[in-house]
VOPAGU-2260 file (C-alpha; in pm, 1 decimal, decimal comma):
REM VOPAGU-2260
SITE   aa  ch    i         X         Y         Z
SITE  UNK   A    0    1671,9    1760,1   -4144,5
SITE  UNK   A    1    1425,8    1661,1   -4399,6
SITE  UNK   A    2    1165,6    1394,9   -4389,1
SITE  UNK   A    3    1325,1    1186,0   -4638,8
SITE  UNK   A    4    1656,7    1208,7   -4456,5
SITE  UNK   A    5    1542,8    1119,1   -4157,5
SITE  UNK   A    6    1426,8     796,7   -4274,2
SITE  UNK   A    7    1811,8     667,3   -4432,5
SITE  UNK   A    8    1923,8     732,6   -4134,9
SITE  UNK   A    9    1680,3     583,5   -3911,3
SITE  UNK   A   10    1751,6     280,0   -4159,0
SITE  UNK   A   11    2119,5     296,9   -4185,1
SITE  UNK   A   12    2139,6     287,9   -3796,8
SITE  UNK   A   13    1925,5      20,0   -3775,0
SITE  UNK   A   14    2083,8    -168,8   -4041,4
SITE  UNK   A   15    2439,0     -79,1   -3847,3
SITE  UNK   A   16    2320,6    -251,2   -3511,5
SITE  UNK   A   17    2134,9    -512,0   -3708,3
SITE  UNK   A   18    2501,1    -660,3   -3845,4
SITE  UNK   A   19    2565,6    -661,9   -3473,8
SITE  UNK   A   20    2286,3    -824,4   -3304,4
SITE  UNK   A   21    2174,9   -1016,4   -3536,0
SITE  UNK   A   22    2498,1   -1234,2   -3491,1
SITE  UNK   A   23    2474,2   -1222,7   -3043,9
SITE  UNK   A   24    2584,2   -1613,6   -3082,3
SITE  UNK   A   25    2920,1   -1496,6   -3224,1
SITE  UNK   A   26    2929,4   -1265,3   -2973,3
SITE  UNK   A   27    2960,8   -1518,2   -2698,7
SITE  UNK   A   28    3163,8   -1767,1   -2910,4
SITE  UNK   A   29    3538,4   -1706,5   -2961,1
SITE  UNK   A   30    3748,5   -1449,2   -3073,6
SITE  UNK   A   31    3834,0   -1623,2   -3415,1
SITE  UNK   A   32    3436,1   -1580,7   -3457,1
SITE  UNK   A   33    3367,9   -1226,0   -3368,3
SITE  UNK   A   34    3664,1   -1095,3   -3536,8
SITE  UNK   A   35    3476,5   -1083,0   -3904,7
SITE  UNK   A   36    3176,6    -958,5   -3732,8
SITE  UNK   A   37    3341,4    -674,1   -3600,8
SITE  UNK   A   38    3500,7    -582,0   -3911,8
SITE  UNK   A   39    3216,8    -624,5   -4085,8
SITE  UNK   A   40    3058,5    -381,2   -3797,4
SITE  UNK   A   41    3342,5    -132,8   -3848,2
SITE  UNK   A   42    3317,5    -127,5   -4242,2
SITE  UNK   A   43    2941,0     -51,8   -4192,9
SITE  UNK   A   44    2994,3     228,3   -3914,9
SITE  UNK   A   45    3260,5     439,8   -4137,1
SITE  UNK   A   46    3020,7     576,8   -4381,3
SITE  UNK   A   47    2762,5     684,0   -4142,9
SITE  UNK   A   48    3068,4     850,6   -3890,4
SITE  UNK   A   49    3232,0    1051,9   -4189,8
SITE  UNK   A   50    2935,7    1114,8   -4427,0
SITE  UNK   A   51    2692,5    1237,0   -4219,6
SITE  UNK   A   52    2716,7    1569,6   -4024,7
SITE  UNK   A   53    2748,8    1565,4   -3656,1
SITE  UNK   A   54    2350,6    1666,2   -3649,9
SITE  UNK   A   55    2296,4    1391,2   -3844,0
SITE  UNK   A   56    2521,6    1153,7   -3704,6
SITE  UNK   A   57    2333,4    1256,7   -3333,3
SITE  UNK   A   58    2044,9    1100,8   -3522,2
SITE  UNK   A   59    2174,2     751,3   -3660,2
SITE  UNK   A   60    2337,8     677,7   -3310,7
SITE  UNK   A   61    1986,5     831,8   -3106,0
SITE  UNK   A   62    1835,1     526,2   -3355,1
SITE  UNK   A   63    2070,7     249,2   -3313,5
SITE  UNK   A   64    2052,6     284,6   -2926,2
SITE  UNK   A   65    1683,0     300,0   -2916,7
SITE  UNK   A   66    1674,1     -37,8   -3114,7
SITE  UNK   A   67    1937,4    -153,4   -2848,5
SITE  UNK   A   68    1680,7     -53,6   -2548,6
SITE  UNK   A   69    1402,0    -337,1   -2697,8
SITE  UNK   A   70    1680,0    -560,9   -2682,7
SITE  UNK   A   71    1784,8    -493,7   -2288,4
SITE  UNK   A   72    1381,4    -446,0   -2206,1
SITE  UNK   A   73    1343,3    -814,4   -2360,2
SITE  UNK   A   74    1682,3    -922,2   -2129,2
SITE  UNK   A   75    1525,3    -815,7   -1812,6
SITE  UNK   A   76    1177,9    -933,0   -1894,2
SITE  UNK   A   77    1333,3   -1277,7   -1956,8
SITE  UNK   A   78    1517,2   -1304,4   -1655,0
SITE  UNK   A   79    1219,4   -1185,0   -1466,8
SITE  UNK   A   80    1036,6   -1459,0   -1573,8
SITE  UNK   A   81     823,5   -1243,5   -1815,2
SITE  UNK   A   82     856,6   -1370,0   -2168,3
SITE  UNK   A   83    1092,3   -1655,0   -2270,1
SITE  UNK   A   84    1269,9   -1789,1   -2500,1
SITE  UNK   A   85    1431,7   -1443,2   -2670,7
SITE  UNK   A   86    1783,2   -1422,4   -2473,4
SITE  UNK   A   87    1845,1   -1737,1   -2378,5
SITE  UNK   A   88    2157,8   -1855,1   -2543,4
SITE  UNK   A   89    2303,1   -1460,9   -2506,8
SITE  UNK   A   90    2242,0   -1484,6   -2118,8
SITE  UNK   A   91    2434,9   -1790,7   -2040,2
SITE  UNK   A   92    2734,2   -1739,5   -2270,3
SITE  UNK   A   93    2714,4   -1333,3   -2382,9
SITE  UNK   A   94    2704,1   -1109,1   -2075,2
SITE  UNK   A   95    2577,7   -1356,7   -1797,2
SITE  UNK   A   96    2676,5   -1051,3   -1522,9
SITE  UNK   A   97    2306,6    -905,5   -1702,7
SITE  UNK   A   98    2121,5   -1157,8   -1462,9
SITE  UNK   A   99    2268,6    -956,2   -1122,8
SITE  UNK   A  100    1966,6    -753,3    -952,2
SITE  UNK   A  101    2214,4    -458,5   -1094,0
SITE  UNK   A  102    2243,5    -530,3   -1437,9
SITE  UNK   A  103    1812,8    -647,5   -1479,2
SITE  UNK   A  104    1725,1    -282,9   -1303,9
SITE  UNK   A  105    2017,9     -99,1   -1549,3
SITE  UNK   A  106    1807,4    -283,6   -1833,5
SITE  UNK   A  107    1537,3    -196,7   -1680,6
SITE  UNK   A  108    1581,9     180,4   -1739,0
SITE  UNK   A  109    1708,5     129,4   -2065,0
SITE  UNK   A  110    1459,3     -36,9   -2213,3
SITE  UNK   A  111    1241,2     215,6   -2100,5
SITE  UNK   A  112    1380,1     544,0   -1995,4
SITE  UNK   A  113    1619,5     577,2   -2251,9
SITE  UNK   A  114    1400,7     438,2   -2516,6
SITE  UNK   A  115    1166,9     749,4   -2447,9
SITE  UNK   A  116    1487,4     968,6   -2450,4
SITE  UNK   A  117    1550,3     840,0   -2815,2
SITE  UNK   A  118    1234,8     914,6   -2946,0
SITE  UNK   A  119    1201,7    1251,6   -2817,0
SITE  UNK   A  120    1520,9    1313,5   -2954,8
SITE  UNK   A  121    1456,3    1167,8   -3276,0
SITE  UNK   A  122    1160,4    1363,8   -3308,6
SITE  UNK   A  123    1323,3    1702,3   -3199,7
SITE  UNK   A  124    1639,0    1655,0   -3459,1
SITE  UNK   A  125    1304,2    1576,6   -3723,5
SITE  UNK   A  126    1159,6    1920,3   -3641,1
SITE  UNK   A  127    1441,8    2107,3   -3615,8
SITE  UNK   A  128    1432,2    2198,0   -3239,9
SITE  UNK   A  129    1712,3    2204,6   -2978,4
SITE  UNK   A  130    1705,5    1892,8   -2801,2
SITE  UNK   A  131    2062,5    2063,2   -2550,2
SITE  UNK   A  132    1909,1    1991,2   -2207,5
SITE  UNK   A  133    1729,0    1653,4   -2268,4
SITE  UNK   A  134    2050,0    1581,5   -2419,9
SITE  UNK   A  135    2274,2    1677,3   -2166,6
SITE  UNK   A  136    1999,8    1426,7   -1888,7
SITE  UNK   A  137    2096,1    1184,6   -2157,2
SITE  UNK   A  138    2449,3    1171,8   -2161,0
SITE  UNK   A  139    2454,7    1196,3   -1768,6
SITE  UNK   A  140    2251,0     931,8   -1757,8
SITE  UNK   A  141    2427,0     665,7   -1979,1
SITE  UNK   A  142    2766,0     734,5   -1873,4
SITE  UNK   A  143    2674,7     697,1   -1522,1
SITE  UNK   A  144    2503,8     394,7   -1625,6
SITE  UNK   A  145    2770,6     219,3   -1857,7
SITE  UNK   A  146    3102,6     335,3   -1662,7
SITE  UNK   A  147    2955,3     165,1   -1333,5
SITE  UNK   A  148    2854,4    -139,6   -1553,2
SITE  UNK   A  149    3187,0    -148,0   -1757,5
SITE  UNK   A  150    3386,9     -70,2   -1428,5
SITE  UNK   A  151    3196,4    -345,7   -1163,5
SITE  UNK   A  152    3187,8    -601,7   -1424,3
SITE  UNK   A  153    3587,5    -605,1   -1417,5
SITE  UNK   A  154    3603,9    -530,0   -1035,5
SITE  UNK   A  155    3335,8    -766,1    -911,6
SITE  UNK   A  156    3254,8   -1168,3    -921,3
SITE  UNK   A  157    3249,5   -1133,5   -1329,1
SITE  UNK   A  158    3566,9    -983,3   -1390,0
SITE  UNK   A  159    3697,8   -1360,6   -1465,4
SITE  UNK   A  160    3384,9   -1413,8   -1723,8
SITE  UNK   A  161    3460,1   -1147,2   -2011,6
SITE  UNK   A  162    3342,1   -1281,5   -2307,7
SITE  UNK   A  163    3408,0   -1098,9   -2631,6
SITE  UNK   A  164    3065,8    -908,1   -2621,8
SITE  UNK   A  165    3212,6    -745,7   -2298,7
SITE  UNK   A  166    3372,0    -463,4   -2562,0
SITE  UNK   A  167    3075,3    -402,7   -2697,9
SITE  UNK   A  168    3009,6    -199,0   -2415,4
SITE  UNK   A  169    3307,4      93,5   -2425,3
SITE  UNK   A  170    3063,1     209,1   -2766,9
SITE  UNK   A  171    2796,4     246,3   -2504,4
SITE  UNK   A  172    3032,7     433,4   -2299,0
SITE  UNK   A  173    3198,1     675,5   -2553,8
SITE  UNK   A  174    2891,0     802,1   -2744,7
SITE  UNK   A  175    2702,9     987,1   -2467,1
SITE  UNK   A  176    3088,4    1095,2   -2397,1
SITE  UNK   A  177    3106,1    1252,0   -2743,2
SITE  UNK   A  178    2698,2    1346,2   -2689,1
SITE  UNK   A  179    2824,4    1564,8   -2360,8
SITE  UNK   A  180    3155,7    1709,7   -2486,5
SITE  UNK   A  181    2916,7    1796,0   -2788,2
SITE  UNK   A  182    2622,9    1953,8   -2602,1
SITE  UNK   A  183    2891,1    2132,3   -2336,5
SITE  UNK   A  184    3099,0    2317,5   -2610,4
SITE  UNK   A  185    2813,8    2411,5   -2843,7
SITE  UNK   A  186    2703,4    2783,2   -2785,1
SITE  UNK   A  187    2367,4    2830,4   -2613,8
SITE  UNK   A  188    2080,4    2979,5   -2803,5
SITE  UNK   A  189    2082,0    3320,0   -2667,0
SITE  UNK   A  190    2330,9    3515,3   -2469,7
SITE  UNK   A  191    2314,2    3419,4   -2066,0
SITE  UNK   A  192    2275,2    3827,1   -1996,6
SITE  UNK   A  193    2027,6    3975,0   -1809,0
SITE  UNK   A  194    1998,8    4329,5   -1719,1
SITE  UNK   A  195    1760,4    4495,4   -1417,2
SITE  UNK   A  196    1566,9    4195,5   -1333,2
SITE  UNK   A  197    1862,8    3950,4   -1279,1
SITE  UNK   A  198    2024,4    4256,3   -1069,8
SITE  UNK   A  199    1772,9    4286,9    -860,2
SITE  UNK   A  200    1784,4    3873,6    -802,0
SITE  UNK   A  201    2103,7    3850,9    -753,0
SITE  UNK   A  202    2122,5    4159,7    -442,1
SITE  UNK   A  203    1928,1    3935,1    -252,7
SITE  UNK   A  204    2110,9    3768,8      -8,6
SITE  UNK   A  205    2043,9    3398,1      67,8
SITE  UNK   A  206    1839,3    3462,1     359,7
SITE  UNK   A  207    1601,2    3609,1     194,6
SITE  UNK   A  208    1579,0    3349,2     -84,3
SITE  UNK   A  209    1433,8    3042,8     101,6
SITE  UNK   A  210    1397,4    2772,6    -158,0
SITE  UNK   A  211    1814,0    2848,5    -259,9
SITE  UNK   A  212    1854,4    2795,7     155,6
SITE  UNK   A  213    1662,3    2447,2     142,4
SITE  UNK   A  214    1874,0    2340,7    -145,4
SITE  UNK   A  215    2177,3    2445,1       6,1
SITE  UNK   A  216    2111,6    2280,8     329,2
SITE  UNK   A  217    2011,4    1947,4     122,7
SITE  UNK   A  218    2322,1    1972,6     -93,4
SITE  UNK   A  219    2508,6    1949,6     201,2
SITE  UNK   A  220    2359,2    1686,3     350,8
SITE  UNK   A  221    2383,6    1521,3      46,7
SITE  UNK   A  222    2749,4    1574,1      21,5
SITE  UNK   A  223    2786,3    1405,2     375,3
SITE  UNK   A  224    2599,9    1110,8     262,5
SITE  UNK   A  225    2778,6    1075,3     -39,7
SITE  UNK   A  226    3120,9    1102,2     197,2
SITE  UNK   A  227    2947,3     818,9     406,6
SITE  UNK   A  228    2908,2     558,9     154,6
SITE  UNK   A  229    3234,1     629,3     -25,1
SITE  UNK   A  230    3414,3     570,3     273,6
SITE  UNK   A  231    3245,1     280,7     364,0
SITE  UNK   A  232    3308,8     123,8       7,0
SITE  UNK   A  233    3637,7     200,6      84,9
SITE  UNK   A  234    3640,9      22,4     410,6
SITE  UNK   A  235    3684,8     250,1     641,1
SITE  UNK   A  236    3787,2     154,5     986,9
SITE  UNK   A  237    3504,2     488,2    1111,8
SITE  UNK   A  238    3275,1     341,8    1358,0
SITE  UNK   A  239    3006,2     566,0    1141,3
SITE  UNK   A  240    3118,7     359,6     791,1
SITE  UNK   A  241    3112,5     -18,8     987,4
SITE  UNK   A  242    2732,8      69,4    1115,5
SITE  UNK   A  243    2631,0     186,6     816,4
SITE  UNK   A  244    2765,7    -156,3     655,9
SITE  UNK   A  245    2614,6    -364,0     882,9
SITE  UNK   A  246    2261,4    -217,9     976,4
SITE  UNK   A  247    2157,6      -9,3     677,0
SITE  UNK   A  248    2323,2     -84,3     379,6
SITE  UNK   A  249    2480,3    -419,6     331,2
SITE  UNK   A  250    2395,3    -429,2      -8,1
SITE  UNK   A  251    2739,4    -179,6     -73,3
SITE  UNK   A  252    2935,8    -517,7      12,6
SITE  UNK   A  253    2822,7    -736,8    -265,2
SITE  UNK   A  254    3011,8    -941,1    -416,5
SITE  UNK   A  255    2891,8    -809,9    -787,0
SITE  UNK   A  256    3083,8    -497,0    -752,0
SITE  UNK   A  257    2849,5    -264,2    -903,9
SITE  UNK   A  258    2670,2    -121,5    -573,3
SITE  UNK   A  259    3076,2     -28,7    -486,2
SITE  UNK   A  260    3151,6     109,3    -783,9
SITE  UNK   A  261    2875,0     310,3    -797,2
SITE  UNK   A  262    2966,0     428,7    -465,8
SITE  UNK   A  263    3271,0     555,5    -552,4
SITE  UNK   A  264    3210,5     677,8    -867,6
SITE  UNK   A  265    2937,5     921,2    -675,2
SITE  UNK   A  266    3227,0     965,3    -404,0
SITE  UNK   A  267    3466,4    1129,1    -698,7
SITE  UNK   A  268    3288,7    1320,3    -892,1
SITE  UNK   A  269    2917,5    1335,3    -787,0
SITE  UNK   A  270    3086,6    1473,8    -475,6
SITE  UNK   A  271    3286,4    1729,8    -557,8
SITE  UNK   A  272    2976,3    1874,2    -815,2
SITE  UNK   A  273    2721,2    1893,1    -539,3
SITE  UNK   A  274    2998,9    2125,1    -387,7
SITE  UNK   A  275    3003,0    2317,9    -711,6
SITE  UNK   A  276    2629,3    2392,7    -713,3
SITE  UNK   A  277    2663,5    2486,7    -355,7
SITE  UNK   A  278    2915,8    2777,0    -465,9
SITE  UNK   A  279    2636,9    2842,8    -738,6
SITE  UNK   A  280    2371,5    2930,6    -493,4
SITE  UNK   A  281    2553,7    3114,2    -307,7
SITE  UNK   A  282    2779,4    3296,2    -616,8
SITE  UNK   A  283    2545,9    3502,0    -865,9
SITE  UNK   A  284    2613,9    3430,2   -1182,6
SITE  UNK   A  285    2750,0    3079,5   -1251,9
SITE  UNK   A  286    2628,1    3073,8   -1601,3
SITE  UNK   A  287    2721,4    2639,3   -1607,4
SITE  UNK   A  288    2513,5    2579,2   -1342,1
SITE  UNK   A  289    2192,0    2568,0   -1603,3
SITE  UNK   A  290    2381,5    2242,0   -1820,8
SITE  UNK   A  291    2589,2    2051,5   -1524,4
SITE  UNK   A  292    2251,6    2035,8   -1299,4
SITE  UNK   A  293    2117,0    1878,9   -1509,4
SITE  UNK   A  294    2378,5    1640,5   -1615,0
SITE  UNK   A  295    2426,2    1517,2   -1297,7
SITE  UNK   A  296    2022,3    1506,9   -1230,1
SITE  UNK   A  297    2047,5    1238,5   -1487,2
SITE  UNK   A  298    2355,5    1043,9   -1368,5
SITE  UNK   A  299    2221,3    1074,3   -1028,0
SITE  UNK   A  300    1885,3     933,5   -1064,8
SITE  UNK   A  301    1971,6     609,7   -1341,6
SITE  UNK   A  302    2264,1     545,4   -1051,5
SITE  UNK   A  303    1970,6     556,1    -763,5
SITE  UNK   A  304    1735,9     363,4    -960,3
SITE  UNK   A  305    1977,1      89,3   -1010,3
SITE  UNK   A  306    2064,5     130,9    -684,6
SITE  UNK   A  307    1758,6     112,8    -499,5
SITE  UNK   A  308    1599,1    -147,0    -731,0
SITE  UNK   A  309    1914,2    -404,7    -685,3
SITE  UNK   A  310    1957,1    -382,8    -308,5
SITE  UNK   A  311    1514,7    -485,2    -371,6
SITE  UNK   A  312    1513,8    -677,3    -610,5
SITE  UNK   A  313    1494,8   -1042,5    -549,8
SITE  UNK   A  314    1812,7   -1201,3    -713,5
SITE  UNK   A  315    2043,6   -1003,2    -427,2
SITE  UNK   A  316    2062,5   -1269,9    -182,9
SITE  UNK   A  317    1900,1   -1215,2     204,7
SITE  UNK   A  318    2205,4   -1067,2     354,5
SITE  UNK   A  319    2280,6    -787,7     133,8
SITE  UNK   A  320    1940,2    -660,4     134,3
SITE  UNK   A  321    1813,6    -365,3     348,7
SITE  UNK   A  322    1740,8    -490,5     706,7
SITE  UNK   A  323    1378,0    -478,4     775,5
SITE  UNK   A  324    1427,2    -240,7    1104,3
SITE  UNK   A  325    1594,2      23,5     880,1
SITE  UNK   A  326    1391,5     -53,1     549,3
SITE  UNK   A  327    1213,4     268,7     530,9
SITE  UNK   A  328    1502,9     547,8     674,6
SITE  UNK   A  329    1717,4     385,8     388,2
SITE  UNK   A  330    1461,0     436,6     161,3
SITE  UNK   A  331    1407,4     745,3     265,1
SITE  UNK   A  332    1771,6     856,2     249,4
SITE  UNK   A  333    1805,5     759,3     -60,3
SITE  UNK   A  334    1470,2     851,0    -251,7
SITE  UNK   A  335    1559,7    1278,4    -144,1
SITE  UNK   A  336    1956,0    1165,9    -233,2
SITE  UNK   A  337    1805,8    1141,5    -563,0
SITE  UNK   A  338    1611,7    1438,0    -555,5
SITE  UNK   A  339    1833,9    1682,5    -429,4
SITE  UNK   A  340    2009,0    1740,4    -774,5
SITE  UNK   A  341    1683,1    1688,1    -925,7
SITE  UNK   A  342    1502,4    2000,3    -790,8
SITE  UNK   A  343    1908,2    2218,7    -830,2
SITE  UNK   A  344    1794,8    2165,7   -1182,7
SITE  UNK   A  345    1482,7    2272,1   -1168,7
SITE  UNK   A  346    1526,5    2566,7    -948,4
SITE  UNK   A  347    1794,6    2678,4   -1186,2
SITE  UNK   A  348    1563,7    2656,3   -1482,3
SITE  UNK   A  349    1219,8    2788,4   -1325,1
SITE  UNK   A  350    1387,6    3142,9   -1181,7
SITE  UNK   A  351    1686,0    3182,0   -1399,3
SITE  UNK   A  352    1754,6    3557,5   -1309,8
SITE  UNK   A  353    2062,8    3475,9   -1008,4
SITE  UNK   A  354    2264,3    3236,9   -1278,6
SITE  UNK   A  355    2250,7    3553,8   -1520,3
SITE  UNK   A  356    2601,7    3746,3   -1638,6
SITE  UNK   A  357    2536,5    4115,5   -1573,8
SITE  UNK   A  358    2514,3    4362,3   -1869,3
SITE  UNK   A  359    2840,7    4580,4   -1812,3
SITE  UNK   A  360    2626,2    4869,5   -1818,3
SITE  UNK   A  361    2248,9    4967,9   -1721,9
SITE  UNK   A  362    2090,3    4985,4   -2088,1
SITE  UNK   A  363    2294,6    4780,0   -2324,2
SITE  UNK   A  364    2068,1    4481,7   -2253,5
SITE  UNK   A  365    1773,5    4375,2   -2058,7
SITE  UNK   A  366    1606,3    4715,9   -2079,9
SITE  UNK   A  367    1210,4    4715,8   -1888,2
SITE  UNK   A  368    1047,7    4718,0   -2245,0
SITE  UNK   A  369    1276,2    4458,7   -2415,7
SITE  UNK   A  370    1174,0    4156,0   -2171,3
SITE  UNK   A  371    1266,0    3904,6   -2372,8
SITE  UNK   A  372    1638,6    4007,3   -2354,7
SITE  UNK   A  373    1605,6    3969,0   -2038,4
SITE  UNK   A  374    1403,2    3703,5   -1951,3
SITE  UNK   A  375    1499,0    3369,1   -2227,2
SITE  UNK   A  376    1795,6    3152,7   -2205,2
């Protein structure tokens, strides 16, 4: 993309979510009131959708959403006690469900994660780079993030409080959806063959490949402890769920809805792709293991940094908080639940050789002097 490109569509986006924020009083008045904003919103968003390539398109929603992050940094800061006077109005009568120890950590990462996401983005799309596994971190991360928000604020205390800038939200929710659907379908750079090197890794069984025995072993455990919440979201009569509930986590029972949610969201399909990555440690060649590691590394760790931050943070009232006799092994627990997909994904990009398809003959690729066929993604 050239320069000069770059900046319309930095401005275009901007101007896009400017039509939409500027007006955040509509937004929490009635529906007669929002209804010209949003087709005013709509009229402004058609141009950029059909004009613009889908490169460029990644770049005018990569700027909207970064302007949206100063926005939910100021929201937490403000109900923090931080700065004052910015969100005032928008907090009592837009999205009050932002003040729950849940919603101030999600803005939280946000405002600052996210932001940093953007610009790195941003800046690759400028310089022509690939930008496919920050990406892919991205989209994990802000679907995990907005389909627990969009999905607790209905189930929990809230669900009776949805004011019109509720909706606002599914756009949150269905651009890192395209984002991932995008990033999974596009081609990789090079060819995921590898020739004598990769053979040789993958002959190697796993007890002679320690670090793919550690992960196994903490995938597992991680599965079990994913089981273990789930259930005991679910209220399950298990003796195991009920002392879980009552002596390490009683922040899963509050009344918010997002700390259930999120355990059942982790329970569906976090679950069943830590089991996938187990098969890919032990099965050479799973080619997808290099893109959904690291899509879940980034669902998994915005989901645990909500987590971990709400059940601490001081808005969750005394008896949903981590009891002080089990503060630390619950910290624990869930500080290497958050790592375990974290270091899948880095294993799998460090020594990429086991996750390689085969050449179907000695010679056709990967040969001793041609390293780089064998070697790069």
């Amino acid at each position: 993309i050239k320069g000069e490109h770059c900046f319309s569509y930095f401005s275009a986006g901007v101007w896009v979510l400017g039509n939409i924020f500027s007006s955040q009083n509509l937004l929490a008045g009635s529906s007669q009131e929002v209804e010209p904003l949003i087709k005013e919103s709509v009229k402004a968003m058609v141009p950029v959708c059909f004009y613009f390539p889908v490169l460029f398109l990644a770049f005018a929603v990569f700027a909207v959403f970064s302007f949206t992050c100063v926005i939910d940094l100021m929201s937490a800061l403000e109900y923090d006690g931080i700065i004052s006077g910015f969100m005032e109005f928008y907090q009592k009568t837009g999205e009050p469900y932002l003040g729950t120890a849940y919603g101030i950590m999600m803005c939280y990462w946000d405002g600052i994660v996210h932001f940093i996401m953007y610009l790195m983005m941003i800046s690759r799309i400028t310089d022509r780079k690939a930008y496919r596994t920050l990406g892919l971190f991205w989209a994990g991360s802000l679907c995990a993030n907005m389909s627990v928000f969009i999905a607790g604020i209905v189930a929990g205390k809230y669900g009776s409080e949805i004011h019109p800038a509720f909706w606002l939200n599914f756009l949150f929710l269905l651009m890192p959806v395209w984002g991932a659907i995008t990033l999974f379908i596009r081609p990789k750079d090079r060819p995921l063959i590898g020739g004598y090197n990769a053979q040789h890794a993958q002959s190697m069984k796993l007890i002679w490949r320690p670090s793919d025995l550690v992960l196994v072993l903490l995938l597992l455990a991680a599965m079990a402890f994913t089981a273990l919440r789930g259930l005991a979201a679910l209220d399950s009569p298990l003796e195991a769920c009920s002392i879980y509930l009552k002596h390490y986590e009683p922040y899963l029972k509050d009344p918010v809805g997002y700390p259930r949610v999120m355990m059942l969201h982790l329970f569906f399909y976090g679950l069943p792709l830590l089991g996938a990555f187990v098969y890919g440690l032990l099965k050479p060649g799973c080619s997808w293991m290099s893109d959904w590691t690291v899509f879940l590394a980034g669902a998994m760790i915005q989901c645990q940094w909500a987590h971990i931050g709400g059940s601490l943070h001081p808005r969750t009232t005394a008896p949903f908080r981590i009891p002080d006799d089990a503060f630390w092994c619950v910290l624990a627990a869930n500080l290497l639940y958050t790592l375990t997909p974290i270091l899948v994904a880095l294993r799998v990009y460090s020594n990429h050789y086991f996750f390689l398809k085969i050449a179907p003959f000695p010679g056709q690729t990967g040969l001793p002097n041609s390293e780089e066929k064998d070697t790069n993604w």
